[in-house]
N, C-alpha and C positions, 0 to 999 in steps of 0.2 A: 375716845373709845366708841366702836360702832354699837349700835343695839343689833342684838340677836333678834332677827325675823323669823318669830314663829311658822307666820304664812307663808314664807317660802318652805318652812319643812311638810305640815300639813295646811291646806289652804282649807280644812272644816273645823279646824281648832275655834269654837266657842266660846271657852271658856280657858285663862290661865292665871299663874300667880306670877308676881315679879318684882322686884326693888325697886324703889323711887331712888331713882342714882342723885336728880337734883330737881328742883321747883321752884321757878318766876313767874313773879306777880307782875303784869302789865295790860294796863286799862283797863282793870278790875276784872280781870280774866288770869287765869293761871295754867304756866305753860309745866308739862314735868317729861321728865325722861326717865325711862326706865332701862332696866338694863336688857330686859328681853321685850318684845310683844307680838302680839297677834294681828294687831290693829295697822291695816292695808292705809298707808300715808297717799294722800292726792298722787299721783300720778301719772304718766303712761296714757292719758285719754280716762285713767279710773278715778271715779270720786275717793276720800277716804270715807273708810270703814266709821260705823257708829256702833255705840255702846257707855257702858258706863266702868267705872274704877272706882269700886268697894262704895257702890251705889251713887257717883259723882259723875254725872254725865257729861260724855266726848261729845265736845261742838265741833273740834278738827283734828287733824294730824298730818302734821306738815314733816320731810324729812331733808334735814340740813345736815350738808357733809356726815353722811355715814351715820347720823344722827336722828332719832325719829321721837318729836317732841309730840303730846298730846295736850290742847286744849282743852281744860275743864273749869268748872265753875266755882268750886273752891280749894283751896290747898290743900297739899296730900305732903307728909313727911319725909324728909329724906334718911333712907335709912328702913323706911318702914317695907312692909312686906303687903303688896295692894291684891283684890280679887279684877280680874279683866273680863268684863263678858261682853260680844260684840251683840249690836244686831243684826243677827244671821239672817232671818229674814234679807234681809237687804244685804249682806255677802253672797247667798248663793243667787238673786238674782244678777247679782253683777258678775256674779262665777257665770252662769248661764247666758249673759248678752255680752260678755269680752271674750267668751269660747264661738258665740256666733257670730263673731265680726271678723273673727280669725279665721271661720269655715269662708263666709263671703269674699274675705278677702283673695283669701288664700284662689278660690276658685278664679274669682274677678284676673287676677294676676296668672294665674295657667293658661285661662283659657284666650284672655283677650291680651295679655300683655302689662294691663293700665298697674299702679302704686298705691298703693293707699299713702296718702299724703297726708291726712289731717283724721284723727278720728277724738270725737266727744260721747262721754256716755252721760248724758242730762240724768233726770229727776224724771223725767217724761219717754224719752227718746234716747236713739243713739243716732248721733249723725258719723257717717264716713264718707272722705273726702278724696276722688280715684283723681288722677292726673291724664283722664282719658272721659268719652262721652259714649255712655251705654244707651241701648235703645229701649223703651217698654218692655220689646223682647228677648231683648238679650236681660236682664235684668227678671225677669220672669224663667228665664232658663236659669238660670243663677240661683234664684230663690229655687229652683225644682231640686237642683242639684246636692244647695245646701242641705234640703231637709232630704235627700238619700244617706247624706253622712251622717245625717242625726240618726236614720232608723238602723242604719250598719252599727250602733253604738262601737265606734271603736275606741282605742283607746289615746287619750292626751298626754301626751309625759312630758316631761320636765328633764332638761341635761345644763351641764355644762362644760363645754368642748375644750380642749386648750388652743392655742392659739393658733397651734399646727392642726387641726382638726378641723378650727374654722375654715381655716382657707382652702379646705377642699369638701365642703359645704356648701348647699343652694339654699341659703335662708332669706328672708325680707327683714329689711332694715331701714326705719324712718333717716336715722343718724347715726356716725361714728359713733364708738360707741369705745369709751376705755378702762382695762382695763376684765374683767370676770364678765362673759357675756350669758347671758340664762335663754335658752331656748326650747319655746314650747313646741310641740309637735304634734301635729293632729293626721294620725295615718291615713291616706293619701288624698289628705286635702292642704297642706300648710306644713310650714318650718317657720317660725319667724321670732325673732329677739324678741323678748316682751318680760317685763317685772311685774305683770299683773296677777290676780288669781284667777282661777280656770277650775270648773268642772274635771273628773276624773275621768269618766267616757262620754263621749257624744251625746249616748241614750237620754243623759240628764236633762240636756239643753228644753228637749221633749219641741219644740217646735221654731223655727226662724223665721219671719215674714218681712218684707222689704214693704212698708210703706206708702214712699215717695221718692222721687228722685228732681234735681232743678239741675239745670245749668248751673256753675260755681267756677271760674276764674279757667276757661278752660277747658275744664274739665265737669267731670256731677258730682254733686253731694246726694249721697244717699242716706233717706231715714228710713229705720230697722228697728226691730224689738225684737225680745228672743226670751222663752221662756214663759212665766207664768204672764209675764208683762204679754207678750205676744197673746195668750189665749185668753186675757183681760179683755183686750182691743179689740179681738175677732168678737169675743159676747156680746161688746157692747155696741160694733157693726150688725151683729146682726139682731140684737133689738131693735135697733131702728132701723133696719130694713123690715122687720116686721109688722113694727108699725107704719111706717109709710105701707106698704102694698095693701096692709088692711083699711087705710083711709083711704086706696083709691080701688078696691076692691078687687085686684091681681094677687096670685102668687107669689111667693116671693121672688123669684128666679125673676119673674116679668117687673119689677117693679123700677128698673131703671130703666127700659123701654118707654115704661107708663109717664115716668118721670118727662121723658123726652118729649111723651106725645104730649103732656101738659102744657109742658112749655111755649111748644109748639102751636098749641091752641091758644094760649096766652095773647101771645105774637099775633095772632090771625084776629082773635079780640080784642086787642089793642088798635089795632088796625083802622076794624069795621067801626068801632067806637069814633075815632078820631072824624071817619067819614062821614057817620051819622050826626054826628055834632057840624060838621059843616054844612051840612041840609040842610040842616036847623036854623043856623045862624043864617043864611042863604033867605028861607022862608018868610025868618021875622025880618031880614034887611038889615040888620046887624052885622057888625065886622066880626068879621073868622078871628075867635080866640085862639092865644098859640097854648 
């Protein structure tokens, strides 16, 4: 018997009630299944969702054959009737950085061709993995692009096509896929298969920023944030640009110039040092230390 996915119906559902259908005890951890939930199972590139069941806190949720079991820490009744509360908190930022991997993608793949091959959303970071090599600039237009589809808040929907429908369909698709396909759609940035949760319009995402980008097998990996997680990172960039430009007494704009010229001067005083210390040793008749 499948369990009923809440978050496929609404993906803000916080809070629900549901049946403990059954519950296993293994290496002192307890797995249960219910008949309905809310609770987003690993995934798709998405972590699972956290929370707790009638105050018994979710460490996982993993989903086996149509089945979606929740780790917790102690036994729950079969039979009984549980309270579900996730932490949203941490749903909507994953709603917010798997809606802005979908915009980047999506753009990456119109404009230039490339796949998204591999995508992870850490604890930290999202990394996405193109099957092509973007340049600073191109990746910089990218990022411009994506945050215009944030400010157009359009809107994300959710379908599912039949199988005639698909095939005359432009979507992105990591792998075959069988059987009921769910496709999210982000107006005119993206179509792509995805079981994850998503924001409702763009507007939420509120900002994308791209990172870094590396060589990867070919192709880049790109690290991304999106969201509150994104205007975290910018804060705490620019606290420390703050602070550096006030320690070398530049604005902030100049302060990675100043940075340059430091170095620079570093380099020129290392140098001279090195020289005057062979004068030295020259004078006393002493052998040149390396």
């Amino acid at each position: 018997m499948s369990t009923t996915r809440l978050f496929d119906q609404d993906a803000y559902l916080g809070e629900f009630e549901a049946t403990v259908e059954r519950s296993v005890c293994e290496g002192g951890m307890y797995r249960v299944l219910l008949d309905q939930t809310a609770f987003f199972p690993e995934g798709g590139g998405q972590p699972a969702d956290e929370g707790t069941l009638d105050g018994i806190f979710v460490t996982d949720v993993q989903e086996i054959d149509g089945e979606i079991w929740h780790t917790v820490e102690a036994p729950l009744e079969p039979g009984k009737t549980v309270v579900g509360k996730l932490d949203f908190e941490k749903r909507f930022s994953n709603m917010q950085n798997h809606c802005g991997e979908h915009i980047v993608s999506g753009i990456v793949h119109r404009i230039y061709g490339f796949n998204n091959v591999g995508f992870h959303m850490g604890s930290d970071v999202i990394t996405v993995d193109f099957d092509g090599v973007l340049t600073e600039e191109q990746l910089y237009d990218v990022e411009q692009e994506a945050n215009k589809a944030v400010l157009r808040n359009v809107p994300v929907t959710i379908s599912y096509p039949s199988k005639e429908e698909l095939e005359t369909m432009d979507y992105r698709s990591k792998k075959e896929i069988e059987g009921q396909v769910r496709i999210v759609t982000i107006e005119g940035c993206d179509s792509c298969a995805c079981c994850g949760t998503h924001v409702a319009k763009t507007g939420e995402i509120r900002l994308i920023k791209i990172l870094s980008a590396q060589k990867y097998k070919g192709g880049v990996r790109v690290t991304m944030l999106s969201g509150e997680k994104a205007y975290a990172d910018y804060c705490l960039k620019h606290i420390n640009t703050l602070g550096i430009a006030r320690l070398l007494s530049v604005k902030p704009e100049e302060a990675g110039d100043a940075v340059v010229r430091l170095k620079q001067k570093n380099i020129e005083m290392k140098k001279e040092i090195k020289q005057l210390k062979k004068e030295l040793y020259a004078l006393q008749g002493a052998p040149e230390r390396k």
